[in-house]
Structure formats: structure tokens, C-alpha cells
C-alpha positions as CSV (number, residue, x, y, z in Angstrom):
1,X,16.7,-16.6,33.8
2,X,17.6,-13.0,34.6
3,X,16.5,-9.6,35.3
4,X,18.7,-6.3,34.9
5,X,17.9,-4.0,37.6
6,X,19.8,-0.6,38.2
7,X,20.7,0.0,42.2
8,X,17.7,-0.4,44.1
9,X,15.6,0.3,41.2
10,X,14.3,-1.7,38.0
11,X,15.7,-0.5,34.2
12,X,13.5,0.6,31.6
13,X,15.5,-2.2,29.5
14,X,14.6,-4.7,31.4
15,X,13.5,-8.1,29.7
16,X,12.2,-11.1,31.9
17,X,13.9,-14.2,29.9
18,X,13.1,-17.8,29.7
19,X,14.2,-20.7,27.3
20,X,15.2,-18.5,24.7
21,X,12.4,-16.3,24.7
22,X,12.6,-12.4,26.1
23,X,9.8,-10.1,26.8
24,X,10.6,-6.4,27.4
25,X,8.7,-4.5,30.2
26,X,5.8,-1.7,30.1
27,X,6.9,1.4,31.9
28,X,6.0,1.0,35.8
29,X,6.4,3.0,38.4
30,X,9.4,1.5,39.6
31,X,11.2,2.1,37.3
32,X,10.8,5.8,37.1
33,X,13.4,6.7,39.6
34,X,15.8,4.9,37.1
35,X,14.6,7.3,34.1
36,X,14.4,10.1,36.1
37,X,18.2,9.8,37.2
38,X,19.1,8.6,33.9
39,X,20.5,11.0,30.8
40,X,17.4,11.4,29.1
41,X,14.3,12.3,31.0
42,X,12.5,12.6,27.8
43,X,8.8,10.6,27.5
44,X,9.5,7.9,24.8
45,X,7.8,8.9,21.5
46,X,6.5,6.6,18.5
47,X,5.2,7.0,15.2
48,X,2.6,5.2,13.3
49,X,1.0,5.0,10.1
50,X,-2.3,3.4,9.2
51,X,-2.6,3.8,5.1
52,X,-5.8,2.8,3.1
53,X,-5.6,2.0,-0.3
54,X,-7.4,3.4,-3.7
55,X,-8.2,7.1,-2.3
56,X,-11.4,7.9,-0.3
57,X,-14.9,9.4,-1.0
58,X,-14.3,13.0,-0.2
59,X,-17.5,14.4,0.1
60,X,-18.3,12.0,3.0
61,X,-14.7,12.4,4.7
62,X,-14.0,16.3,4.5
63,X,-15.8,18.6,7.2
64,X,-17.2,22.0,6.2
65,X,-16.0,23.6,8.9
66,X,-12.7,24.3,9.9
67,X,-11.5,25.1,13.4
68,X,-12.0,23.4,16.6
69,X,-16.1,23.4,15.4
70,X,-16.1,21.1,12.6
71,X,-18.5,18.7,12.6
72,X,-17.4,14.3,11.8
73,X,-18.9,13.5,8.6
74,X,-20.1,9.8,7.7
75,X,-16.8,8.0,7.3
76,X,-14.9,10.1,10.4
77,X,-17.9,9.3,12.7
78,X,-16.4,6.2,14.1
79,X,-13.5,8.9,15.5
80,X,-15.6,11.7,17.1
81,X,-15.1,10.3,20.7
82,X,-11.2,10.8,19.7
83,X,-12.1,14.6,19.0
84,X,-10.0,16.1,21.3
85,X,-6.9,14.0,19.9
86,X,-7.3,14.1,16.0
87,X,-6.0,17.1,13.5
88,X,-7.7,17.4,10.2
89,X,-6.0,18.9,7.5
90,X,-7.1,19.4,3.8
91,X,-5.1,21.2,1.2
92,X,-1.9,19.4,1.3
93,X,-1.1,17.6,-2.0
94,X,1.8,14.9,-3.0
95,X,3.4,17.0,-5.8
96,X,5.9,15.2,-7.0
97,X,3.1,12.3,-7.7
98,X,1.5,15.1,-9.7
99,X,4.6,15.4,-12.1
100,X,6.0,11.6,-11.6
101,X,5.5,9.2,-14.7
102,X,4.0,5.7,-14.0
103,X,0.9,4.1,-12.7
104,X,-1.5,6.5,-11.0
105,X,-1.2,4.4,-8.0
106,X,2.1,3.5,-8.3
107,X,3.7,6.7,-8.7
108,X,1.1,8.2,-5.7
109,X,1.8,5.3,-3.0
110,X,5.7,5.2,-4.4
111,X,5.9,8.9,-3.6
112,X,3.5,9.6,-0.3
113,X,5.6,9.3,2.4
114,X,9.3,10.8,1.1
115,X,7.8,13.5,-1.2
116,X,10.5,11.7,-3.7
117,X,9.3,11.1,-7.4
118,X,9.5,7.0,-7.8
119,X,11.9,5.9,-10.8
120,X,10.1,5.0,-13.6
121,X,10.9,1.3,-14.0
122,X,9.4,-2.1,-13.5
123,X,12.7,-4.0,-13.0
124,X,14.5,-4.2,-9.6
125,X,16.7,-0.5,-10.3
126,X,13.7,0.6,-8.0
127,X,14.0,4.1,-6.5
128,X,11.8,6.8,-4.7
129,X,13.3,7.8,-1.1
130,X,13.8,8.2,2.4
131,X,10.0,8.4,4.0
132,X,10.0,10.3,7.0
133,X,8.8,7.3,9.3
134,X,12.1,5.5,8.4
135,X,14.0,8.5,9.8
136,X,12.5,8.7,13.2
137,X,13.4,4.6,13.0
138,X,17.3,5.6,11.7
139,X,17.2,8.2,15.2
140,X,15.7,5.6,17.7
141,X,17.3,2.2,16.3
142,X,20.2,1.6,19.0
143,X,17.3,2.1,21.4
144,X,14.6,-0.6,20.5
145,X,14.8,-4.3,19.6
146,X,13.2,-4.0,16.1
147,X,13.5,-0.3,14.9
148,X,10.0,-0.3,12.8
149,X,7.5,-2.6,11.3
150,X,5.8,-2.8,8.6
151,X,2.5,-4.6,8.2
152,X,0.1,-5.3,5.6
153,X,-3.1,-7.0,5.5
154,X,-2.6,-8.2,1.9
155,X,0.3,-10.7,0.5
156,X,1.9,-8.5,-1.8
157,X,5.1,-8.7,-3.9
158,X,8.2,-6.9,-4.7
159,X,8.8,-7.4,-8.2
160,X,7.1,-7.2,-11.3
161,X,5.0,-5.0,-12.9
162,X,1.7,-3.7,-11.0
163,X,0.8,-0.8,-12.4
164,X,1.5,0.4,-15.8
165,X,5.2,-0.2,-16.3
166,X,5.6,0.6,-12.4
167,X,7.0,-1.6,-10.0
168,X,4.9,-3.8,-7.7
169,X,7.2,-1.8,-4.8
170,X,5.5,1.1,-5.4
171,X,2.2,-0.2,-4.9
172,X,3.1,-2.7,-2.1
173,X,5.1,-0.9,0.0
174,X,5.0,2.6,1.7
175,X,8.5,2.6,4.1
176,X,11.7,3.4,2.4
177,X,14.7,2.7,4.0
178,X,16.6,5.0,2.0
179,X,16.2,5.9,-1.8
180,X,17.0,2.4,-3.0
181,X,14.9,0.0,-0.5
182,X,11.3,-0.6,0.0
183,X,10.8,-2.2,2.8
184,X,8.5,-5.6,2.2
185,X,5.0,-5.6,4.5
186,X,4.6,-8.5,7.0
187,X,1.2,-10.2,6.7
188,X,1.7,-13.2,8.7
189,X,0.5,-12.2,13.0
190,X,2.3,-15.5,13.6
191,X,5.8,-13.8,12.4
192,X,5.6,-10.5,14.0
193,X,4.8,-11.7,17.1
194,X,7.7,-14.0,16.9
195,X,10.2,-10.7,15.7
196,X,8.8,-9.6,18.7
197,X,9.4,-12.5,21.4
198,X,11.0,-15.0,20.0
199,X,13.6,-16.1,18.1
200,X,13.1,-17.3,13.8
201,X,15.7,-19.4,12.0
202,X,15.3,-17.8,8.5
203,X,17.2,-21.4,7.5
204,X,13.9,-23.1,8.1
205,X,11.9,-24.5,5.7
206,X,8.0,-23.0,5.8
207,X,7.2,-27.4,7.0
208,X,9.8,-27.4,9.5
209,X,8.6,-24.0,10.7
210,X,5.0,-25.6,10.5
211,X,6.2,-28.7,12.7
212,X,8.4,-26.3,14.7
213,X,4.8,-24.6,15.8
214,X,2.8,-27.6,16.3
215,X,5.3,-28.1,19.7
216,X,5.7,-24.4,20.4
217,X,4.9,-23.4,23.9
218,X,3.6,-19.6,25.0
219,X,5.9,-16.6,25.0
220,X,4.4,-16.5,28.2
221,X,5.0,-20.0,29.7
222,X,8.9,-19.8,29.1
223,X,9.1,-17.1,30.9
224,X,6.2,-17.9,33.7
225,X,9.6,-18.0,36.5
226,X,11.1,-14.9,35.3
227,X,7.7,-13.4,35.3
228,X,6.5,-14.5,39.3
229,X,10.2,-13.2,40.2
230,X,9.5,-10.1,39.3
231,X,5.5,-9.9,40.1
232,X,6.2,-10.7,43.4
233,X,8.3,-7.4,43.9
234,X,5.9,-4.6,42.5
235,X,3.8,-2.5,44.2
236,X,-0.3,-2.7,43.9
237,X,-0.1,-0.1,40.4
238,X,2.7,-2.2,38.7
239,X,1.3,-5.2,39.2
240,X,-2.1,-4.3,38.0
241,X,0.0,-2.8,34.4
242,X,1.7,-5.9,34.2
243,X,-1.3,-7.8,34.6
244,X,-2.8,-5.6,31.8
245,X,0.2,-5.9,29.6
246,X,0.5,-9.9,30.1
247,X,-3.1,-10.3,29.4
248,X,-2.7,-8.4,26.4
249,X,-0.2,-10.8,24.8
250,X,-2.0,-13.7,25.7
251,X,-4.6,-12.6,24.4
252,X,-3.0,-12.3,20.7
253,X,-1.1,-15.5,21.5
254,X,-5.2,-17.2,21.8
255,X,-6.3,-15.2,18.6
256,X,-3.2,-16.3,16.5
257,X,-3.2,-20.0,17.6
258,X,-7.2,-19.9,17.0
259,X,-6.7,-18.3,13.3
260,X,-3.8,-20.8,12.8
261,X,-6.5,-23.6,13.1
262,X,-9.3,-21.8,11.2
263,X,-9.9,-24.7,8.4
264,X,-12.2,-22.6,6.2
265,X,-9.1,-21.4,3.8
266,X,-7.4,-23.9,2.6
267,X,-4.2,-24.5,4.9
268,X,-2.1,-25.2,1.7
269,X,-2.2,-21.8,0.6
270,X,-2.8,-20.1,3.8
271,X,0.5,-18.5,6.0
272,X,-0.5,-19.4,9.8
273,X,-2.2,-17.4,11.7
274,X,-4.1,-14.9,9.6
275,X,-8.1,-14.9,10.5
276,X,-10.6,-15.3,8.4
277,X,-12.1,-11.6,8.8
278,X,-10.8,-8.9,7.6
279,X,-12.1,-7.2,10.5
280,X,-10.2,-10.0,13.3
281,X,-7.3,-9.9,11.0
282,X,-6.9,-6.1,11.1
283,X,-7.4,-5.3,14.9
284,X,-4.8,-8.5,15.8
285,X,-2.4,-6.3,13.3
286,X,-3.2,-3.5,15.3
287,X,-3.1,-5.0,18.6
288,X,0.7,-6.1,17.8
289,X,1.5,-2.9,17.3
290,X,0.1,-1.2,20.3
291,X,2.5,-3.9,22.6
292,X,5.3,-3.3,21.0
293,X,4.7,0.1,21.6
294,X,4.2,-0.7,25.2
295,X,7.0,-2.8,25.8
296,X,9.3,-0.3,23.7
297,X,10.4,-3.0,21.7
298,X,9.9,-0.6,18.9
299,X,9.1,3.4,18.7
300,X,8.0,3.4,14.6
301,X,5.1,1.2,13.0
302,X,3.5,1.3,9.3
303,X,0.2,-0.7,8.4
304,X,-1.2,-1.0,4.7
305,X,-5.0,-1.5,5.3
306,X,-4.7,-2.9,1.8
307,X,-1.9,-2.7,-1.0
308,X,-2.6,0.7,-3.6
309,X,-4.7,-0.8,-6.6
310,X,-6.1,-3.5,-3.7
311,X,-9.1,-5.4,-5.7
312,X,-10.2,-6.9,-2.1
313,X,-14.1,-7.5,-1.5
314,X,-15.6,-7.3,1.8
315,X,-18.9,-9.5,1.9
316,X,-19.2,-8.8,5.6
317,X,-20.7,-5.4,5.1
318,X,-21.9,-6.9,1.4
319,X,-19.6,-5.1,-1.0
320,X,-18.7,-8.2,-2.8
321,X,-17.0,-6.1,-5.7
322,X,-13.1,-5.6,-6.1
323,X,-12.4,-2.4,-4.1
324,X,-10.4,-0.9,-7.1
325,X,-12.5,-1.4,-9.8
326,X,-15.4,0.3,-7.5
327,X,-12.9,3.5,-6.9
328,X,-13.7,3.8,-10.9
329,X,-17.3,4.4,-10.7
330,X,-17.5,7.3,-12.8
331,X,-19.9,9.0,-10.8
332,X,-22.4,5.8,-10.2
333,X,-24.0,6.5,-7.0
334,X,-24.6,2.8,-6.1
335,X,-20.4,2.3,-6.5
336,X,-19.7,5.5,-4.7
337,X,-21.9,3.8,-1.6
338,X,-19.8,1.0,-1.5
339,X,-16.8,2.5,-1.8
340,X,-18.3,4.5,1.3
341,X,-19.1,1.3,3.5
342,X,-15.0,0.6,2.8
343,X,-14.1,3.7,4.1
344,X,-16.3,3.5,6.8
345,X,-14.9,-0.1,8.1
346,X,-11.2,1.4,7.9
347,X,-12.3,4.1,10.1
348,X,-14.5,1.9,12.5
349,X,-10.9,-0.3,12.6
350,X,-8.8,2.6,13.1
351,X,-10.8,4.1,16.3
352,X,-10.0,0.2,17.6
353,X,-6.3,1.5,17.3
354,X,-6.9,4.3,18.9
355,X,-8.9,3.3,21.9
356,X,-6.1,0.4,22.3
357,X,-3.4,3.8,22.8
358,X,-5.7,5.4,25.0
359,X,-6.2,2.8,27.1
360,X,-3.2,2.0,27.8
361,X,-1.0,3.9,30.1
362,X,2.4,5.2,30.0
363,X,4.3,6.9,32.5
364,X,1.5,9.7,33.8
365,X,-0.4,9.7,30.3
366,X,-1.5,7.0,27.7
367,X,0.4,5.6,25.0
368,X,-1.8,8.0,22.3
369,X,-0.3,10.8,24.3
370,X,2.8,9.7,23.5
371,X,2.6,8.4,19.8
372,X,2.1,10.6,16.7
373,X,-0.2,8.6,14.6
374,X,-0.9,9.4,10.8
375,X,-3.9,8.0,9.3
376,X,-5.1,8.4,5.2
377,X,-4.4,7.2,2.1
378,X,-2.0,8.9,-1.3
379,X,-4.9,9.7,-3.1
380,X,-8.2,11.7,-2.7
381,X,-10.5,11.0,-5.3
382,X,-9.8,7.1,-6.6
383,X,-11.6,7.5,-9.8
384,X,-9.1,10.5,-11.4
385,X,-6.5,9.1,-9.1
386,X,-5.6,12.7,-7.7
387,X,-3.4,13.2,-5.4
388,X,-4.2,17.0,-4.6
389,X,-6.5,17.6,-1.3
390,X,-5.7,14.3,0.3
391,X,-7.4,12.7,3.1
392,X,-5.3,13.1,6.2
393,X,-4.9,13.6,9.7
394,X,-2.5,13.0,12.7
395,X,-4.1,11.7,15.7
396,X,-2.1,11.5,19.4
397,X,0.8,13.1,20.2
398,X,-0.9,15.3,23.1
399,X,-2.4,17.2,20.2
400,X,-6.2,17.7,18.2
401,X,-9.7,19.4,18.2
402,X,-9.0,21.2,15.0
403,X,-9.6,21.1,11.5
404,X,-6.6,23.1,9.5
405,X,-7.3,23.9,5.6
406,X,-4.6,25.3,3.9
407,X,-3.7,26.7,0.6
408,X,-2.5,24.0,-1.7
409,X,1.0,22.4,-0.4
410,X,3.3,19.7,-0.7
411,X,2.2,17.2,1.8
412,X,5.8,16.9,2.7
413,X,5.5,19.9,5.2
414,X,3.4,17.9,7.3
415,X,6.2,15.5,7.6
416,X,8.6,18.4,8.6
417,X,5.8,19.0,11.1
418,X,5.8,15.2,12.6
419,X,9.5,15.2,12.6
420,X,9.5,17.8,15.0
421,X,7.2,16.8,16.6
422,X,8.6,13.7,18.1
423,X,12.0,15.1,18.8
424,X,13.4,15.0,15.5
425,X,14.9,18.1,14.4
426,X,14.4,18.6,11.0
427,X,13.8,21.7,8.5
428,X,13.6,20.4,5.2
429,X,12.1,17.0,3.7
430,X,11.8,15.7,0.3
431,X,10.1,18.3,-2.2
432,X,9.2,20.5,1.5
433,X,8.9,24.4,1.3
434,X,8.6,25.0,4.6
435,X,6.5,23.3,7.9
436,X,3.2,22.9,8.6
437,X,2.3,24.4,11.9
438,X,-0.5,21.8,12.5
439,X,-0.5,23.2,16.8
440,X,-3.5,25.6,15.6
């Protein structure tokens, strides 16, 4: 067992190890001499992206005012407390999704984050392009033990057709590593937290892995003498953070084990450790995310709240219909409510994110200070399946209080923006004409 240390003073890169297992450290105060002596002084940044699937109700998502004024309609409501670190902006469109052929979802999802028009095609000749959280993982990939993830709440598949002659990647994935490769969602909290910690063998068979897990022992508990080693050194603030931080991933450690034993889906067609409720399943998803964002073991996440074209029912706040058939209602107020209660629960689950960041520090701020979050889905209104006037905004990053409307625009200038924004120089992106200044 080992720790790296550097002079007198402990490394930001240091891992506390233990039979196999490594966990990577929050930022404490100790180890700021260390960064503050070292090449770059910068404050880490991250990047995240929460999507939902199959549009939103517009009416009960868009402000009427603009400005630092505005006041949170129905669905944003859960996210007023978050005021002062959330950017609205209306206007922006996905253009290229406007002018693509294929699926309305496929060719709106396929398209929303590289402003790229997806390849018309439902074999594996798949193509779209770059999207712009792949290229702050490209920038930070030497410095991070996984350079992004990408989660999903929904099993999804790669191949095939899903939607009108379009490719089940358009629909099921949103991260492109470059023009030719989707990158596939995770869905299982047992697996990510594993990429995370531990080591996988890929050569194992999903039984052995099964047996492998019956005898596993805590991420926590290998490392138990690395951990005291270093406990014992830190000052009264570093040891209450790595109190925090270690609490935090024992937590998820009791949630997956407890999902893993759930017996009320059956365990033959059930990947370990997914709960039951949506709601559970989403905020463990989340959770993951905010510590490997605290243990910088990696700057760049993606989560699909559901897969575009998503026929998911949520009987816990009794909308038992398919969300995607709903999105259709043809102006049926009773299917436009329930579409409403959807949006509603993704927004309740996304200010669970969002109090996670705040609450947690980093260096003399919070982790939402330090991580650019963008949160809304590749179309507006579900039932024409437009992608003009999406429903976006970018929450953390030190910024917020403002609603921005602009003329109409490819969404792509917002990535521009974000690109910048974390330290990534960058003028043009996809179908851009220009940046967004979203610092109104």
C-alpha cells in the first residue's frame, strides 16, 4: 500500500491503494501548497450534461421574462433555489436537425451536441460528429483516470433501426468521440463504480462476474490501511472532507449492494445493481458522477434521463402511459399534464445534482463553481418534433441569474461559449456562426 506525496506536502494525484483497488483523493488543504507551486495553478474544471428525452412542454418551461427578473415556471420550480447559478437561454435551434433526413428523434439527438447532420443509414456506416463534451475529454484525458462517462438510465442498443431508417445510435447515444463513434451509455451503478475503483476483467462471463460479486469486499475495506495512514496526518478541515468524501462512497456502495438484492424484477433479466425507482436509480447515477468529480477521476460526464423516442412509464407520480406516445398528444390537455409531471420529476432530479455540486467543496468554492453543467433535451415541442427554441440552460460554472433570448441561432454557439468557458479555446464548432456570450 502506498501514498505519493511531493516534499513535505501531499499530490493532488494521490491515490490511497489496497488489494488492487485505488481511490483518488478530494482536493484538501494540504495539498494546495503542492498546486500552488506546481505548473498549473488553474481550478480544475468539468463538464456535464443531464439530457431528457422526447422534447418538453414549453409553455410550462419557458419564463416570460428575460433578464436577471424572470420568474421559474412549473417545471423549473424545483431549480429556483439554484437561481443565482442557472442561465436560461431560448432562441437557439439545432439546424442542421432541421435540414438532416431521418427519424425526427434520431436525426435531433444524432445531431444536438456536434451541430453535425447524422448520416442517413440504419447499418453500422454510422456518422454525425465530434460533440463538444468529447473535446473538453480529448483536452483533459492524460489528466484523469477515465476521461468521460456516459450514463443512461435506459438499456439501449447500438444497432438497428430505431427510428425511421435511422440508427438506434442516434437515438441511444449523445457523446461522439469523433465523427465515426458513438459512445455506448452505461446503465449498470455496479459497473461504473467499478471503472471508477476497481479493476473489470472484460474476459468474464456476466455468471462469473455474478459469483465474482457475491465475495467482493468494499472499495473501502481494501483500502481501510491506506486510508488510517493517511487520516491520521490531516489537519481538523481535511479530515472532516475526507470524512465527507468517504461517507459519500459508502454510501453508493450500501445503495448498489441493496438494489443488487432488490427481488421485485426478475434477477434473470436484471443487470445488478439498478433500483427499482426511477427516482433511486437516477440520483445513484447522479451521485456517481458528483465523486468522480470530486476525486478528479474524471473532469467530463453525460447522463440520458431516458433514450430519444423513450416509451418509459412512471407510475410513481401515476403516468402509467409510454412517455413517447404521450409527447404526441395533439393538443390533449389531459396528455400534455402528464407529459408535464415527467418534466417536472427530471427537474426535481436534476436540482438533487445540483445540490450534490454545491455541497460539496472544492478548493475555496464548491464543485458547481467549478463545473459547467448543461441541462435540456434536442427537442422543444415533442409532438411536431422541433428542434427550433429548445429548452436549455447551463447551470455552475461561477455563472447565472439571467434569462438570455436571442434571435434564432444554431445552438452550436452555445457550445463555442462552454468551450471557452472551461478553458478550452475554441472559435468555431460544428454548423457555429459565431459565440454565444451567455456572461449577460
Amino acid at each position: 500500500m502506498t501514498l505519493i506525496f511531493t516534499g513535505k506536502h501531499l499530490s493532488r494525484r494521490s491515490l490511497l491503494h489496497g488489494a488492487g483497488a485505488a481511490i483518488a483523493l478530494p482536493m484538501l488543504n494540504v495539498m494546495r501548497p503542492a498546486v500552488a507551486s506546481s505548473a498549473v495553478a488553474v481550478p480544475v474544471q468539468r463538464v456535464a450534461v443531464v439530457y431528457v428525452p422526447n422534447g418538453i412542454v414549453m409553455k410550462d418551461w419557458l419564463p416570460d421574462e428575460t433578464g436577471s427578473s424572470f420568474t421559474f415556471p412549473r417545471i423549473l420550480k424545483p431549480l429556483e433555489s439554484f437561481r443565482d447559478h442557472i442561465t436560461l437561454i431560448s432562441g437557439l435551434e439545432n439546424t442542421v436537425a432541421t435540414r438532416a433526413k431521418g427519424g425526427g428523434h434520431a436525426k435531433a439527438s444524432g445531431s444536438f451536441l456536434s451541430g453535425m447532420p447524422p448520416k442517413y443509414t440504419a447499418g453500422a456506416d454510422v456518422r454525425a460528429g465530434i460533440t463538444f463534451d468529447q473535446v473538453a475529454a480529448a483536452r483533459w484525458a492524460s489528466e484523469t483516470r477515465v476521461p468521460s462517462l456516459q450514463l443512461g438510465l435506459e438499456d439501449s442498443r447500438m444497432v438497428g433501426n430505431c427510428d425511421s431508417g435511422s440508427s438506434c445510435a442516434y437515438t441511444n447515444s449523445i457523446s461522439w468521440k469523433d465523427a465515426e463513434t458513438p459512445l455506448m451509455v452505461e446503465v449498470n451503478p455496479r459497473s461504473v463504480f467499478e471503472r471508477l475503483f476497481g479493476t473489470i476483467d472484460p474476459s468474464l462471463s456476466p455468471a462469473d462476474r455474478a459469483r465474482r460479486a457475491l465475495y467482493r469486499k468494499s472499495i473501502l475495506d481494501l483500502t481501510r490501511e491506506s486510508t488510517q495512514q493517511l487520516v491520521n496526518g490531516l489537519g481538523v478541515d481535511d479530515r472532516r472532507k475526507m470524512d465527507e468524501y468517504l461517507t459519500s462512497i459508502r454510501e453508493v456502495e450500501k445503495r448498489i449492494t441493496m438494489a443488487e438484492r432488490d427481488q421485485r424484477i426478475p434477477t434473470i433479466d436484471k443487470p445488478s445493481g439498478i433500483p427499482f425507482e426511477f427516482a433511486d436509480y437516477t440520483r445513484m447515477m447522479l451521485d456517481l458522477q458528483v465523486i468522480a468529480f470530486q476525486s478528479d477521476l474524471s473532469r467530463v460526464a453525460s447522463i440520458m434521463f431516458g433514450r430519444e423516442g423513450s416509451v418509459r412509464t412512471y407510475p410513481e407520480i401515476g403516468v402509467t402511459d409510454p412517455h413517447h406516445p404521450l409527447t404526441h398528444h395533439r393538443g390533449h390537455p389531459d396528455f400534455i399534464e402528464r407529459v408535464t409531471k415527467i418534466n417536472c420529476l427530471h427537474a426535481e432530479l436534476f436540482a438533487h445534482f445540483l445540490e450534490r455540486l454545491r455541497s460539496t467543496p472544492d478548493g475555496a468554492g464548491s464543485l458547481l463553481d467549478r463545473t459547467t453543467v448543461l441541462y435540456g433535451s434536442a427537442l422543444s415541442d415533442g409532438n411536431s418534433h422541433s428542434s427550433s427554441n429548445l429548452p436549455l440552460l447551463v447551470a455552475g460554472g461561477g455563472r447565472g441569474g439571467h434569462h438570455i433570448a436571442v434571435s434564432p441561432q444554431p445552438v452550436a454557439n452555445l457550445f463555442v461559449d462552454l468551450l471557452n468557458r472551461v478553458g478550452i479555446p475554441t472559435e468555431s464548432f460544428g454548423d457555429s456562426t459565431g459565440r454565444l456570450d451567455t456572461c449577460a
